[in-house]
Residue, then its C-alpha position, 0 to 999 in steps of 0.5 A: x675473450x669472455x662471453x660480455x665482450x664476445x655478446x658486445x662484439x656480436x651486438x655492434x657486428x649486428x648493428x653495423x650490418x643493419x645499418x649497411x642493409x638500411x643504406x642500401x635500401x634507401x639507395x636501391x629505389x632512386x638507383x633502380x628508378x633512374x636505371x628504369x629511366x635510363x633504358x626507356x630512353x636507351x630503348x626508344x620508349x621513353x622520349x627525353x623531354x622536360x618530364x623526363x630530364x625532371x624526373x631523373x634530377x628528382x631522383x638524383x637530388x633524393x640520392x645527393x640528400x640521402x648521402x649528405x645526411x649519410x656524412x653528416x651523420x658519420x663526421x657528426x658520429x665520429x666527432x670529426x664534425x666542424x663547427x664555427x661558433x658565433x654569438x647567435x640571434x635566436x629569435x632571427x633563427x626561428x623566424x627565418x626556419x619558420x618562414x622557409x617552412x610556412x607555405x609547406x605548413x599551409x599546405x598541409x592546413x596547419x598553423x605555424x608560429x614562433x614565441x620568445x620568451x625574452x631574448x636567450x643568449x646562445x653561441x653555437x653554429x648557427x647553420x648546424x642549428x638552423x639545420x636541427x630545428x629545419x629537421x624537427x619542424x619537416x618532421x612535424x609538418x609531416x605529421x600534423x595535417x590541420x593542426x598547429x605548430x610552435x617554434x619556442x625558445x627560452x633561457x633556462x638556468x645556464x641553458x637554451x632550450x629550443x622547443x618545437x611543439x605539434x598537435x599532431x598524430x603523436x607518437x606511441x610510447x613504445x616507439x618513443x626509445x627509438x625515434x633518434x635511431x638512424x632510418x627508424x620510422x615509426x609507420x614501417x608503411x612510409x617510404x622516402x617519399x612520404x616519410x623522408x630518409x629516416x635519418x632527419x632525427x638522427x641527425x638533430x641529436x648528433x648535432x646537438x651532441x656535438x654542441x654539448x646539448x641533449x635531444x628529447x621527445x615527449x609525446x602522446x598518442x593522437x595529440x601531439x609531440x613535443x621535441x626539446x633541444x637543450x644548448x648550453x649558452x657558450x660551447x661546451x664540449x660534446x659528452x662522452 
């Protein structure tokens, strides 16, 4: 074995080992919780009530995400993802992600809305695209207190670009390489609470991938980001 294929070796044994660290972290806390829950109730501390029953659903619906995400991103990683393909109505797609996601939006004092340049052709699977543009919008809600969101799209020489744009906290250039990595977060502070499993992006580019589209981010710090799904109009396969 020459030193390249020993140091490329090294590198994915590395990189598996970060990811298996990184899943047993994010696994550690709602399985510690709901033992926590568990003994209380075991050793008559903690009596059984609504509250109780809600908190450990809680922490089992944060466990259920955590491993959907999880095969979602292996099948989508593997290839092995299933996809139905349809003609799709893009605007309906927005107004509907748009609409689920507007009273969490109010919440955090942000202006949420959605513009159409014409009516973009596009065939993919309507539920795996629905779930990347959901993942970008969560993720700019989360970053944009009282500020404004854009849902876009547009047709663009053979293509369908999707568009979610913020005027957000943004994001520093250095982190920018990295923000599609699998559990990266660029505040090392946020926890899953306050900042979600760190797999939402990850998975918007898998499932991009697999359309045969790209995922990109532009940003600049203290004002805003801007993420940009590119799908070609009829399903092309996924690059190599």
């Amino acid at each position: 074995m020459d030193a390249r294929s020993a140091a490329s070796r090294s590198a994915v044994e590395a990189q598996r080992q970060t990811m298996v660290n990184d899943i047993a972290h994010e696994l550690r806390t709602p399985l510690s919780n709901i033992r926590v829950w568990l003994e209380a109730a075991e050793d008559g501390v903690a009596i059984p009530d609504g509250a109780f029953v809600s908190s450990l659903l809680e922490e089992a619906l944060q466990l259920q995400h955590l491993v959907d995400d999880l095969q979602d991103l292996a099948a989508a990683e593997a290839g092995t993802l299933r996809l139905h393909f349809e003609p799709m109505d893009v605007r309906e797609l927005l107004t509907r992600v748009a609409d689920a996601h507007r009273a969490k939006a109010t919440s955090a004092g942000s202006r949420l809305t959605v513009y159409l340049d014409g009516d973009p052709p596009l065939t993919a699977d309507a539920v795996r695209i629905r779930q990347a543009v959901a993942n970008l919008l969560t993720n700019a809600i989360r970053h944009t207190p009282n500020g404004h969101i854009t849902l876009t799209a547009r047709d663009d020489d053979g293509w369908t670009v999707i568009e979610v744009a913020d005027t957000g906290t943004g994001i520093p250039p250095e982190d920018l390489p990295q923000i599609f990595d699998r559990f990266w977060r660029a505040d090392k502070s946020r926890n899953r609470q306050t900042g979600g499993s760190g797999l939402g992006l990850a998975i918007v580019r898998q499932l991009v991938q697999a359309h045969g589209g790209t995922a990109e981010a532009h940003s600049q710090l203290g004002e805003g980001s801007t993420f940009t799904l590119r799908l070609p109009r009829q399903p092309q396969p996924a690059p190599s």
